[in-house]
mmCIF file of the N, C-alpha and C atoms, coordinates in Angstrom:
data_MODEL
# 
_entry.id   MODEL 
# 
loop_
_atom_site.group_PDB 
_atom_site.id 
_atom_site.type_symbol 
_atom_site.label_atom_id 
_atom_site.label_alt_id 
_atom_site.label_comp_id 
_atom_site.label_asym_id 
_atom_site.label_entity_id 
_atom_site.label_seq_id 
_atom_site.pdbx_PDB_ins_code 
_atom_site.Cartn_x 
_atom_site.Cartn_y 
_atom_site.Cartn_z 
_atom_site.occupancy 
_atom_site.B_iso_or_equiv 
_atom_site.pdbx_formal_charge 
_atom_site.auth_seq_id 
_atom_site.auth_comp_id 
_atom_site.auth_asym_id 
_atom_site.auth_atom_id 
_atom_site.pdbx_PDB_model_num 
ATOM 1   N N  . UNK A 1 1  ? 0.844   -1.183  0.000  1.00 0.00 ? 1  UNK A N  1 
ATOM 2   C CA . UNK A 1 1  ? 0.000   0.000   0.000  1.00 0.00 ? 1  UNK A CA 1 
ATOM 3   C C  . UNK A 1 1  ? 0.880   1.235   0.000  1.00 0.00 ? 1  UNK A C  1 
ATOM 4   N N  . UNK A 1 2  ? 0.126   2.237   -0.141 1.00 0.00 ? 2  UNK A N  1 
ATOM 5   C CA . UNK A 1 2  ? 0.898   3.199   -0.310 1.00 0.00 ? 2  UNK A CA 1 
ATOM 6   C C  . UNK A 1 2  ? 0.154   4.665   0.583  1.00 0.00 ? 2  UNK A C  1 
ATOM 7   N N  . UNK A 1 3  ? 0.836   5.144   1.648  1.00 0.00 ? 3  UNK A N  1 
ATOM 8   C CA . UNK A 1 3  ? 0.110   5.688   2.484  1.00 0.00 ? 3  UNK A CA 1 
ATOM 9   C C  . UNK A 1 3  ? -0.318  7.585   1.980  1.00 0.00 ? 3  UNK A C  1 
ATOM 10  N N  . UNK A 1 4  ? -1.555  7.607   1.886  1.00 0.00 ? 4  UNK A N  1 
ATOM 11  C CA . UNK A 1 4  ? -2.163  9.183   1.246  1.00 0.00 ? 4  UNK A CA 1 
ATOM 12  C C  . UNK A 1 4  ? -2.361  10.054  2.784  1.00 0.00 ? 4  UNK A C  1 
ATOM 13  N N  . UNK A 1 5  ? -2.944  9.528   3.550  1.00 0.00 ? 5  UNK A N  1 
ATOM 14  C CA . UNK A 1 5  ? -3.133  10.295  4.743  1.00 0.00 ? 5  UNK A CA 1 
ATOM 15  C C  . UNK A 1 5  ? -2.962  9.880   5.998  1.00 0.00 ? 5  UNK A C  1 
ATOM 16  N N  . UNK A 1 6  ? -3.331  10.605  7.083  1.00 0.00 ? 6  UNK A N  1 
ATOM 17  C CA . UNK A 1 6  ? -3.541  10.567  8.493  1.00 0.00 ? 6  UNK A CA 1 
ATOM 18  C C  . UNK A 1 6  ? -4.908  10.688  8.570  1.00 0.00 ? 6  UNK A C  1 
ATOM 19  N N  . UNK A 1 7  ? -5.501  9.181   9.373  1.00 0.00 ? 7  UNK A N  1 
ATOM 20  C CA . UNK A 1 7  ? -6.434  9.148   9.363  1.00 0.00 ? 7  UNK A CA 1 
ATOM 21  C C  . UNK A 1 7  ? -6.949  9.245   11.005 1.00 0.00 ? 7  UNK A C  1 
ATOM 22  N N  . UNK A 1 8  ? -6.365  9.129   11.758 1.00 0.00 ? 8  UNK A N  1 
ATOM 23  C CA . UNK A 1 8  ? -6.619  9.529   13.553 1.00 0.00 ? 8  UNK A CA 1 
ATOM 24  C C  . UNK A 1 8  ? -6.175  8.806   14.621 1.00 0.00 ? 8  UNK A C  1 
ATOM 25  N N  . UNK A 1 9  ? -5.799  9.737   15.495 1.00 0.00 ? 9  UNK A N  1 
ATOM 26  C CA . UNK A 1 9  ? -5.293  8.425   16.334 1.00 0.00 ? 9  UNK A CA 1 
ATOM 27  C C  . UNK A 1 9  ? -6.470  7.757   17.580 1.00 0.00 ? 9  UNK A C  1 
ATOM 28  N N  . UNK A 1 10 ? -6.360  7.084   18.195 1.00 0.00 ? 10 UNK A N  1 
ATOM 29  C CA . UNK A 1 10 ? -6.783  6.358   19.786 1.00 0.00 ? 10 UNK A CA 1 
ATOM 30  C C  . UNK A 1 10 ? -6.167  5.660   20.885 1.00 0.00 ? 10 UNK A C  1 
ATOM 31  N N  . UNK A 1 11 ? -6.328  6.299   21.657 1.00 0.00 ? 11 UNK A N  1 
ATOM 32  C CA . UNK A 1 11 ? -5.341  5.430   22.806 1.00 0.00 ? 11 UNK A CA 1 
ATOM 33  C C  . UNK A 1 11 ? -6.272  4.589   23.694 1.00 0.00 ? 11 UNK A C  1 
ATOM 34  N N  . UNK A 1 12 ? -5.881  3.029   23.640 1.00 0.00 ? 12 UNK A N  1 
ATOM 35  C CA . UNK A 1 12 ? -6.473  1.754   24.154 1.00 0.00 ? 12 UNK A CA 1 
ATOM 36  C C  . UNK A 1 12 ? -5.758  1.161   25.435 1.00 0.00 ? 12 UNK A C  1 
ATOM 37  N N  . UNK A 1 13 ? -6.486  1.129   26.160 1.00 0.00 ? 13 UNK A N  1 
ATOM 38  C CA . UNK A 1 13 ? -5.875  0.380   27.784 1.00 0.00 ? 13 UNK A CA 1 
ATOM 39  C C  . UNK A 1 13 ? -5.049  -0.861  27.243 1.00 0.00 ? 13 UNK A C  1 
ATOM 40  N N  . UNK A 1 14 ? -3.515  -1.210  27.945 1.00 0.00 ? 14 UNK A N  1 
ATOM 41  C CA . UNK A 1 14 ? -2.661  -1.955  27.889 1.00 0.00 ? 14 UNK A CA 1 
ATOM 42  C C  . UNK A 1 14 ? -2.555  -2.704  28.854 1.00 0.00 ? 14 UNK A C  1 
ATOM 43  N N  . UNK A 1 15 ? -2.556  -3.838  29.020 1.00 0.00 ? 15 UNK A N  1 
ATOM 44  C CA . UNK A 1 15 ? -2.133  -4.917  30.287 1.00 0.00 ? 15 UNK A CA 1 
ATOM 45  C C  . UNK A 1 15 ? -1.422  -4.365  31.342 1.00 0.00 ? 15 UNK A C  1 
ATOM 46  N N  . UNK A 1 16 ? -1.375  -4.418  32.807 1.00 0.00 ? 16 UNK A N  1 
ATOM 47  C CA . UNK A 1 16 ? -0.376  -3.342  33.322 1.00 0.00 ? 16 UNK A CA 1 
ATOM 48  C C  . UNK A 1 16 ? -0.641  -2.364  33.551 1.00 0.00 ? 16 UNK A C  1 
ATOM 49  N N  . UNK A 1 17 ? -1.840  -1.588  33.269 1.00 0.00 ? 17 UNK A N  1 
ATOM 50  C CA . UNK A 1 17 ? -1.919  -0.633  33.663 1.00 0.00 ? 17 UNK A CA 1 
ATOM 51  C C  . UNK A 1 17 ? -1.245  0.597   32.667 1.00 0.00 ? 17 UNK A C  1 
ATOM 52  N N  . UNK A 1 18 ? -1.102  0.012   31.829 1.00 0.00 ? 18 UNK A N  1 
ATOM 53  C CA . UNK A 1 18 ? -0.469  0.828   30.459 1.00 0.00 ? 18 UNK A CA 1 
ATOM 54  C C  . UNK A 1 18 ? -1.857  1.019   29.959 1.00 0.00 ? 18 UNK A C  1 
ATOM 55  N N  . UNK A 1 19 ? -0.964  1.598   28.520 1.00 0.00 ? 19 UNK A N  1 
ATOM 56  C CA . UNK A 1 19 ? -1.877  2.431   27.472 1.00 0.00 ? 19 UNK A CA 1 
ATOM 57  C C  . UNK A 1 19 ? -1.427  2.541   26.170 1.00 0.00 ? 19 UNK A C  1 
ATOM 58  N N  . UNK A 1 20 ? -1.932  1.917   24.919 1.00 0.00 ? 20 UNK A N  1 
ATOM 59  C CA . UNK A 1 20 ? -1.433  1.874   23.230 1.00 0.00 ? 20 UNK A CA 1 
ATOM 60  C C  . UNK A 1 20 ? -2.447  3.220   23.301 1.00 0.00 ? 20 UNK A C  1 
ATOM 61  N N  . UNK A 1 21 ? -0.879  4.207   22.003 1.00 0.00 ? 21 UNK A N  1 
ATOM 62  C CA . UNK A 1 21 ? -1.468  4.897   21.391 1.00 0.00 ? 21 UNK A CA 1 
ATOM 63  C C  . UNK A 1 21 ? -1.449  4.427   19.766 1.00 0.00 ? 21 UNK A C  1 
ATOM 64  N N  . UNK A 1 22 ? -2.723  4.442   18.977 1.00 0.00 ? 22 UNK A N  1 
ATOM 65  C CA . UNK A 1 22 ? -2.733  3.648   18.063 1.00 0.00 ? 22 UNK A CA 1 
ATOM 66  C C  . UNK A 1 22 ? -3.175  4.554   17.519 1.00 0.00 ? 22 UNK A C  1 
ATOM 67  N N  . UNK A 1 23 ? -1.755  5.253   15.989 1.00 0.00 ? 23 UNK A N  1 
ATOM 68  C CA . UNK A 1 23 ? -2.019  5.985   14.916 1.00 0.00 ? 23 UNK A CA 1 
ATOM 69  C C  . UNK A 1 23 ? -2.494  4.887   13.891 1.00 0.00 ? 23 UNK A C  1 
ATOM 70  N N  . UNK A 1 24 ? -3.759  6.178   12.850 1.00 0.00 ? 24 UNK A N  1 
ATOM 71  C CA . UNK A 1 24 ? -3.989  5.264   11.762 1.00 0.00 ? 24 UNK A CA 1 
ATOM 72  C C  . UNK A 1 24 ? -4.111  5.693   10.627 1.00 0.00 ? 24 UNK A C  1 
ATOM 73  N N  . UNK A 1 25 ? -3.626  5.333   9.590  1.00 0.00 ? 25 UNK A N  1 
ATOM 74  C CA . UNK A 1 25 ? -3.726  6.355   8.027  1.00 0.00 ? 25 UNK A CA 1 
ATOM 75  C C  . UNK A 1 25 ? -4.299  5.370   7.290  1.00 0.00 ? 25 UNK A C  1 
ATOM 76  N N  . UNK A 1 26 ? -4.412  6.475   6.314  1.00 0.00 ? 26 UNK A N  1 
ATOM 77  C CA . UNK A 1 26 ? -4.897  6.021   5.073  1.00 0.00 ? 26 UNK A CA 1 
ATOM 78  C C  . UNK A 1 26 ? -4.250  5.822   3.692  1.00 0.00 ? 26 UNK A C  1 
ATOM 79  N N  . UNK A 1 27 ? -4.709  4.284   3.570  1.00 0.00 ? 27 UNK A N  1 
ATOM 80  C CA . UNK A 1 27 ? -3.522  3.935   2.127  1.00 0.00 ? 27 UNK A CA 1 
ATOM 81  C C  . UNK A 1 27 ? -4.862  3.746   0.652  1.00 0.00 ? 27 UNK A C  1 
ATOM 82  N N  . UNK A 1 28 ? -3.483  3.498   0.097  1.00 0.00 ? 28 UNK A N  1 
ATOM 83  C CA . UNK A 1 28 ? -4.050  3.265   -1.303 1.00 0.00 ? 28 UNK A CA 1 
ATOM 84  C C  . UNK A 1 28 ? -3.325  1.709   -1.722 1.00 0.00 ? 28 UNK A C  1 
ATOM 85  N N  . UNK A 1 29 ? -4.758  0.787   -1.947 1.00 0.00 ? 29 UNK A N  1 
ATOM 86  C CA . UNK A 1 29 ? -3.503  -0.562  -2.626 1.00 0.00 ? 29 UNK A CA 1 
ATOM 87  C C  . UNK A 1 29 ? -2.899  -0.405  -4.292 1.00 0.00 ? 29 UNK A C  1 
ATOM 88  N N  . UNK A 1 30 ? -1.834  -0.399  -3.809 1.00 0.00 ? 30 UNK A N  1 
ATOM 89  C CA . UNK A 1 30 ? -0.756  -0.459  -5.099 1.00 0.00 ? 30 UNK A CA 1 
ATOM 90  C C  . UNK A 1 30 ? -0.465  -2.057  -5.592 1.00 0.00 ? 30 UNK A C  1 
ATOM 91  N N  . UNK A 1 31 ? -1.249  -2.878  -5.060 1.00 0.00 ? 31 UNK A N  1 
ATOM 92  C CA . UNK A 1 31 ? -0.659  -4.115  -5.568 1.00 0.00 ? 31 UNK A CA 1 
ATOM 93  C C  . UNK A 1 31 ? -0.493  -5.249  -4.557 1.00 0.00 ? 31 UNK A C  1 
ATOM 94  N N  . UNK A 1 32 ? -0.079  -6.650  -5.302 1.00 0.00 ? 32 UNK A N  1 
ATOM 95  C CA . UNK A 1 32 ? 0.037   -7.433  -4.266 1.00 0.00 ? 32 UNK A CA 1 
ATOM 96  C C  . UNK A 1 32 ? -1.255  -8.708  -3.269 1.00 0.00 ? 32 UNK A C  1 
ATOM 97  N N  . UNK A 1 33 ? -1.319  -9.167  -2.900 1.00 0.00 ? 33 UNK A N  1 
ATOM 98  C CA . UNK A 1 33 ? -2.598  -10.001 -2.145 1.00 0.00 ? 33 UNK A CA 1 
ATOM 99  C C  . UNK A 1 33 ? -3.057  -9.697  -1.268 1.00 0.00 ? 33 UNK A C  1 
ATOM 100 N N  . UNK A 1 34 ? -3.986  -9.582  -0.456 1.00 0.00 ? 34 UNK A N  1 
ATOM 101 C CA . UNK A 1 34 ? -4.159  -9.403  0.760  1.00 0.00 ? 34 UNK A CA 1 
ATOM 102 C C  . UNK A 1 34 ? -4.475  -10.933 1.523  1.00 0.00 ? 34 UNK A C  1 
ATOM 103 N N  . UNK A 1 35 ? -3.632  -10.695 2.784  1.00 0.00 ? 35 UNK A N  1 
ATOM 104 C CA . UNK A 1 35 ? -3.878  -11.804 3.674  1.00 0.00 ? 35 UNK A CA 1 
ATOM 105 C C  . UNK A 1 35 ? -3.562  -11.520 4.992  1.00 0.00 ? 35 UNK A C  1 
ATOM 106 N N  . UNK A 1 36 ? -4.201  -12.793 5.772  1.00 0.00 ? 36 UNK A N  1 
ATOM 107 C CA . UNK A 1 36 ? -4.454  -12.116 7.457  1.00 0.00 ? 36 UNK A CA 1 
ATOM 108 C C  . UNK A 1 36 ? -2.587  -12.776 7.527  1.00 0.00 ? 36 UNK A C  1 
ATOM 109 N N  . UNK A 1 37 ? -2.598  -11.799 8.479  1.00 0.00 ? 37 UNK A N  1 
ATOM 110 C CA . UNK A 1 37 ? -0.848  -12.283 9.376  1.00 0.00 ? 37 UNK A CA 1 
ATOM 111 C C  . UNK A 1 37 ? -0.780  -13.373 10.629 1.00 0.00 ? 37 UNK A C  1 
ATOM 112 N N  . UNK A 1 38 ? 0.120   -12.855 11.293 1.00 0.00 ? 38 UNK A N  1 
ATOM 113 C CA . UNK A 1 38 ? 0.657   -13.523 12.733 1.00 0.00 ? 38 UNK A CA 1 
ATOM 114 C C  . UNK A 1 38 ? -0.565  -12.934 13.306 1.00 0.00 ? 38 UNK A C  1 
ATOM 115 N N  . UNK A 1 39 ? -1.216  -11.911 13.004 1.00 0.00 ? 39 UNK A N  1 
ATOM 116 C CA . UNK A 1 39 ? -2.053  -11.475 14.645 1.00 0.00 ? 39 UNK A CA 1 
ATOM 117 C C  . UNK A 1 39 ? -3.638  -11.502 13.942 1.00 0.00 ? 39 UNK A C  1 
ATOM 118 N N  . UNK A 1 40 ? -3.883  -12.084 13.238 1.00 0.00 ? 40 UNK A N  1 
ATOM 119 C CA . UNK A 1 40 ? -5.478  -12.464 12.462 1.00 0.00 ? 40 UNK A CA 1 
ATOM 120 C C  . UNK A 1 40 ? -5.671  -13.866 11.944 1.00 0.00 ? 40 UNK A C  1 
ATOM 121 N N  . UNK A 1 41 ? -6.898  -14.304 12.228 1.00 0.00 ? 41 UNK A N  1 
ATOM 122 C CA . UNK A 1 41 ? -7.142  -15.194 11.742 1.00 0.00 ? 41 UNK A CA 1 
ATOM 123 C C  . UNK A 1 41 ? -7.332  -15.264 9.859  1.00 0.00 ? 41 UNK A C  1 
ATOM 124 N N  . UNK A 1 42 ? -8.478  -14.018 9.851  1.00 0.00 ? 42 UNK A N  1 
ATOM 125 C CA . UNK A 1 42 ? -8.778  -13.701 8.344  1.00 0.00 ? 42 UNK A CA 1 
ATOM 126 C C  . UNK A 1 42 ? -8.747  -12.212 8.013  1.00 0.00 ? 42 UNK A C  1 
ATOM 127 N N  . UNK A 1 43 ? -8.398  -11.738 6.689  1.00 0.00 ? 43 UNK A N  1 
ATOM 128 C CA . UNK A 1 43 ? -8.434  -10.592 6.383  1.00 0.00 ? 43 UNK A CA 1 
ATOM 129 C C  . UNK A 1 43 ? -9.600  -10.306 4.492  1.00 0.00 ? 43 UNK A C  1 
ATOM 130 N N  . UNK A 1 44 ? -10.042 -9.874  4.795  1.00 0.00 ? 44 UNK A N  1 
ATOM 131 C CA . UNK A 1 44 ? -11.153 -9.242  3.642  1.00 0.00 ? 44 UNK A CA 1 
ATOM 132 C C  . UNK A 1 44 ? -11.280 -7.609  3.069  1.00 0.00 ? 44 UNK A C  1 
ATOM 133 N N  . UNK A 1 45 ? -11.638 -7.291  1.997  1.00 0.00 ? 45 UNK A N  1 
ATOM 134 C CA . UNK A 1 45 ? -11.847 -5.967  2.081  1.00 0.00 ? 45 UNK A CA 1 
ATOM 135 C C  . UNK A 1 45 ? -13.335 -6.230  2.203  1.00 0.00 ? 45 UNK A C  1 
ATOM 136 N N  . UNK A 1 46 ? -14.263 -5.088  2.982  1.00 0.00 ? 46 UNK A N  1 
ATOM 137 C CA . UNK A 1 46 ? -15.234 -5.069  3.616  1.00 0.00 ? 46 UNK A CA 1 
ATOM 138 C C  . UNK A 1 46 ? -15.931 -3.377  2.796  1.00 0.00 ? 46 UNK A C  1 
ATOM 139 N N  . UNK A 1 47 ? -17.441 -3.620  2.428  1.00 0.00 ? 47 UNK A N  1 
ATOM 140 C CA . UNK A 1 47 ? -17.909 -2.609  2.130  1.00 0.00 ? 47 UNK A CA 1 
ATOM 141 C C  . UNK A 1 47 ? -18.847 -1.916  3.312  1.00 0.00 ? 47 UNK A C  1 
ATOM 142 N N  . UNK A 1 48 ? -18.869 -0.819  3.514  1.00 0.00 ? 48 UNK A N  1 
ATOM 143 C CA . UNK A 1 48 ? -19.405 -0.026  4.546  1.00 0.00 ? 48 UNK A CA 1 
ATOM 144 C C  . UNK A 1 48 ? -20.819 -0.596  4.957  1.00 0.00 ? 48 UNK A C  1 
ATOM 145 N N  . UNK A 1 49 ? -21.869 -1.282  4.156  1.00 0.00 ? 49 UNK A N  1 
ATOM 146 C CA . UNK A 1 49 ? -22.844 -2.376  4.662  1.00 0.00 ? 49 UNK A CA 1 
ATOM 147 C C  . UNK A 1 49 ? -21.994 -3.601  5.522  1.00 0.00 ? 49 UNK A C  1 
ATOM 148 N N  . UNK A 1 50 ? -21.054 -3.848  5.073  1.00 0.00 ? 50 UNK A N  1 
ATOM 149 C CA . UNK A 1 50 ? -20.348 -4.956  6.200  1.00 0.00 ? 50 UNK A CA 1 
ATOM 150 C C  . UNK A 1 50 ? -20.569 -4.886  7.638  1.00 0.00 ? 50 UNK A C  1 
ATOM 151 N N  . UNK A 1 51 ? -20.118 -3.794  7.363  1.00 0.00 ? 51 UNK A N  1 
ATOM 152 C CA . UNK A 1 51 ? -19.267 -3.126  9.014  1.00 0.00 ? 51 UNK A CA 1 
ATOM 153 C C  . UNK A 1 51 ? -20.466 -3.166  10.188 1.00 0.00 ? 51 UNK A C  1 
ATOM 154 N N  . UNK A 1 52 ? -21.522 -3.671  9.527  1.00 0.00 ? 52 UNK A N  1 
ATOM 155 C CA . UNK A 1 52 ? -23.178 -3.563  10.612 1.00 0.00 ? 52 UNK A CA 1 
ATOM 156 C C  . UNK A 1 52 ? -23.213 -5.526  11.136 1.00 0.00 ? 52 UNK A C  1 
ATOM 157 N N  . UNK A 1 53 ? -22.145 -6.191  9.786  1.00 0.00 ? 53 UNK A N  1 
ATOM 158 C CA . UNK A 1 53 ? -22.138 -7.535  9.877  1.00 0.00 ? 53 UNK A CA 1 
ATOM 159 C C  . UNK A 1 53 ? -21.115 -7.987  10.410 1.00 0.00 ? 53 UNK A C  1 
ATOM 160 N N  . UNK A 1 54 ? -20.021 -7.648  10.995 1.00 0.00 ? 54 UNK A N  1 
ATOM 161 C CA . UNK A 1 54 ? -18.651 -7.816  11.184 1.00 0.00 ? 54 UNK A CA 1 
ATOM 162 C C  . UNK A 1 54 ? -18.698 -6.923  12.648 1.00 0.00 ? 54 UNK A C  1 
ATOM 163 N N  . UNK A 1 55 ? -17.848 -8.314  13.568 1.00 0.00 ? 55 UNK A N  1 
ATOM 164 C CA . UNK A 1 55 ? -17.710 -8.535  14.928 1.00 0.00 ? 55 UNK A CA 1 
ATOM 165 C C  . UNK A 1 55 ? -16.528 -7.396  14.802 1.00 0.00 ? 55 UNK A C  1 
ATOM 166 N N  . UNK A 1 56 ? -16.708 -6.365  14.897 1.00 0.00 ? 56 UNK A N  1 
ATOM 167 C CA . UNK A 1 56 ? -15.735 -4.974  15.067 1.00 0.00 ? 56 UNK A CA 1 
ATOM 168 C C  . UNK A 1 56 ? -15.156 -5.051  16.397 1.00 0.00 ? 56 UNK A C  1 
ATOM 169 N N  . UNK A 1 57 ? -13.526 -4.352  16.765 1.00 0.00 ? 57 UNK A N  1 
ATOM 170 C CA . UNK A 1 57 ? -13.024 -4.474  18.060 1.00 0.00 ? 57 UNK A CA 1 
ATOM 171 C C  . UNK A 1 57 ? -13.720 -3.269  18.399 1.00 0.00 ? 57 UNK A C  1 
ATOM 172 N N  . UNK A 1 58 ? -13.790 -3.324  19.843 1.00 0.00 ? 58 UNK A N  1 
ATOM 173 C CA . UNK A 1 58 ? -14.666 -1.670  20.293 1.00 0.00 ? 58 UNK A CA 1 
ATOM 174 C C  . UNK A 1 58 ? -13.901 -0.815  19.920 1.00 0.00 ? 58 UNK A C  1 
ATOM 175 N N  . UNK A 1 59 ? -14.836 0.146   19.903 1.00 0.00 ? 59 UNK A N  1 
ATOM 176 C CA . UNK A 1 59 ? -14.354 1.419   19.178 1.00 0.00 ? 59 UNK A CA 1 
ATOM 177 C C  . UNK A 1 59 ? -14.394 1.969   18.126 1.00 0.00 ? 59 UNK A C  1 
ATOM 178 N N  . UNK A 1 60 ? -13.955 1.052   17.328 1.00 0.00 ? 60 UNK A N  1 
ATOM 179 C CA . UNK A 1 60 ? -13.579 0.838   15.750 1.00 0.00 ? 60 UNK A CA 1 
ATOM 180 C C  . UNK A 1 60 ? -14.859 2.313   15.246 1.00 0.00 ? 60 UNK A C  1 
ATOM 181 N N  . UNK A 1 61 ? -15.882 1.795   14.913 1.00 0.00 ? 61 UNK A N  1 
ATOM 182 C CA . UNK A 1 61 ? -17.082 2.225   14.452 1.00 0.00 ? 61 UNK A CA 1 
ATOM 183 C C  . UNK A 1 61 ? -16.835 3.910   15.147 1.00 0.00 ? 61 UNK A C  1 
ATOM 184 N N  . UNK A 1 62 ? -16.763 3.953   16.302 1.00 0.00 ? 62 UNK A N  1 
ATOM 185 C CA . UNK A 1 62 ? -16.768 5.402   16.687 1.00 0.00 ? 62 UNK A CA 1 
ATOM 186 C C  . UNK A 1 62 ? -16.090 6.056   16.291 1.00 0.00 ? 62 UNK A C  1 
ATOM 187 N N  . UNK A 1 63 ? -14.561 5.613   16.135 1.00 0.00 ? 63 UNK A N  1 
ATOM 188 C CA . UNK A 1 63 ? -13.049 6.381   15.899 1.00 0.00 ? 63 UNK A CA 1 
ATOM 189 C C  . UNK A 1 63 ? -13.410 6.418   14.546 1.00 0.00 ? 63 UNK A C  1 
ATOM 190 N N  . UNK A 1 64 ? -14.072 5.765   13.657 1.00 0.00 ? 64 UNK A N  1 
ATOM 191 C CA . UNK A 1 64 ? -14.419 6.203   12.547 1.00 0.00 ? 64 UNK A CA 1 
ATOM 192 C C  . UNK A 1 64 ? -15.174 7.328   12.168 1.00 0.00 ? 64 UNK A C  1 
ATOM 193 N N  . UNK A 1 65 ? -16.363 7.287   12.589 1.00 0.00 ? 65 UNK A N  1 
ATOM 194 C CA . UNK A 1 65 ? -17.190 8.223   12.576 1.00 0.00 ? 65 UNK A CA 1 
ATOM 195 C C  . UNK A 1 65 ? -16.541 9.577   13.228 1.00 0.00 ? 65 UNK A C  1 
ATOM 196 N N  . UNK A 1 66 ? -15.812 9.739   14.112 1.00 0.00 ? 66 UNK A N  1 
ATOM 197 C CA . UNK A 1 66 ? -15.502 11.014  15.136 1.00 0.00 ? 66 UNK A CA 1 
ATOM 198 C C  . UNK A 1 66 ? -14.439 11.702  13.793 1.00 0.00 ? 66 UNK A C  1 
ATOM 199 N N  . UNK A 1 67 ? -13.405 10.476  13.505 1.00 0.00 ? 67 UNK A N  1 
ATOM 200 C CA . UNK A 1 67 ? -12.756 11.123  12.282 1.00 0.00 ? 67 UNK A CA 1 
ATOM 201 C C  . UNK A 1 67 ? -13.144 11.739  10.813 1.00 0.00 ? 67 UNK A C  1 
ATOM 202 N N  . UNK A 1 68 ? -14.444 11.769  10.975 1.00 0.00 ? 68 UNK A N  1 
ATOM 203 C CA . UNK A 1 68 ? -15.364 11.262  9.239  1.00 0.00 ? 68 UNK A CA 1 
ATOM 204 C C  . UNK A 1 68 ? -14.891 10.950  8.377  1.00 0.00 ? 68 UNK A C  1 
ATOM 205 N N  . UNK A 1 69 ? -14.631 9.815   8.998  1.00 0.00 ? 69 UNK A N  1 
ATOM 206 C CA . UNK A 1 69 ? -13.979 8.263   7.908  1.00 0.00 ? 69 UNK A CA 1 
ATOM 207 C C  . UNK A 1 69 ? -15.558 7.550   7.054  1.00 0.00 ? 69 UNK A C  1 
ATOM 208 N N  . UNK A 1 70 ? -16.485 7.354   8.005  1.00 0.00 ? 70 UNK A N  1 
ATOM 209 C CA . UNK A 1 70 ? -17.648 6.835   7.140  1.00 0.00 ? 70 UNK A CA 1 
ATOM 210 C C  . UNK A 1 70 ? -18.113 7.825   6.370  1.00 0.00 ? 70 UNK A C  1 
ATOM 211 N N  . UNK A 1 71 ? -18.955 7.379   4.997  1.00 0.00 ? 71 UNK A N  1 
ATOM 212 C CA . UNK A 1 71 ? -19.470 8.338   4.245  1.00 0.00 ? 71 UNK A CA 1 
ATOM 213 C C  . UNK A 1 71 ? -20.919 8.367   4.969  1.00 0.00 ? 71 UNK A C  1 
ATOM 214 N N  . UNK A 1 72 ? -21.886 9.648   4.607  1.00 0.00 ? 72 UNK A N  1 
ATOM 215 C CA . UNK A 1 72 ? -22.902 9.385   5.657  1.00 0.00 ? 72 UNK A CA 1 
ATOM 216 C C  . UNK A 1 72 ? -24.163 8.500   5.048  1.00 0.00 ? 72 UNK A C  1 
# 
């Protein structure tokens, strides 16, 4: 991929009593397969009707919307 923007950050409670701050941008695919890694079972591209069907980690949906990442 090839990264066009900054898309927002969130900071998520860490084991410990810590805290991830988790930046996120926005790419463009230039190529290549998509597949899940070491830390997913499966990976898909998903159309914005999905996202009402798909077990989302919390948050997800909000940090989207707060950024106006969804179209309305």
């Amino acid at each position: 991929v090839q990264v066009v923007g900054f898309a927002g950050s969130v900071v998520r409670d860490a084991p410990g009593a810590g805290s991830y701050l988790i930046d996120d941008y926005l790419c463009e695919v230039t190529g290549g397969q998509l597949r899940a890694g070491d830390d997913a079972l499966d990976a898909r591209w998903a159309t914005l009707a999905d996202l009402d069907l798909l077990e989302l980690a919390p948050g997800v949906r909000g940090a989207l919307t707060a950024w106006n990442r969804l179209p309305d």
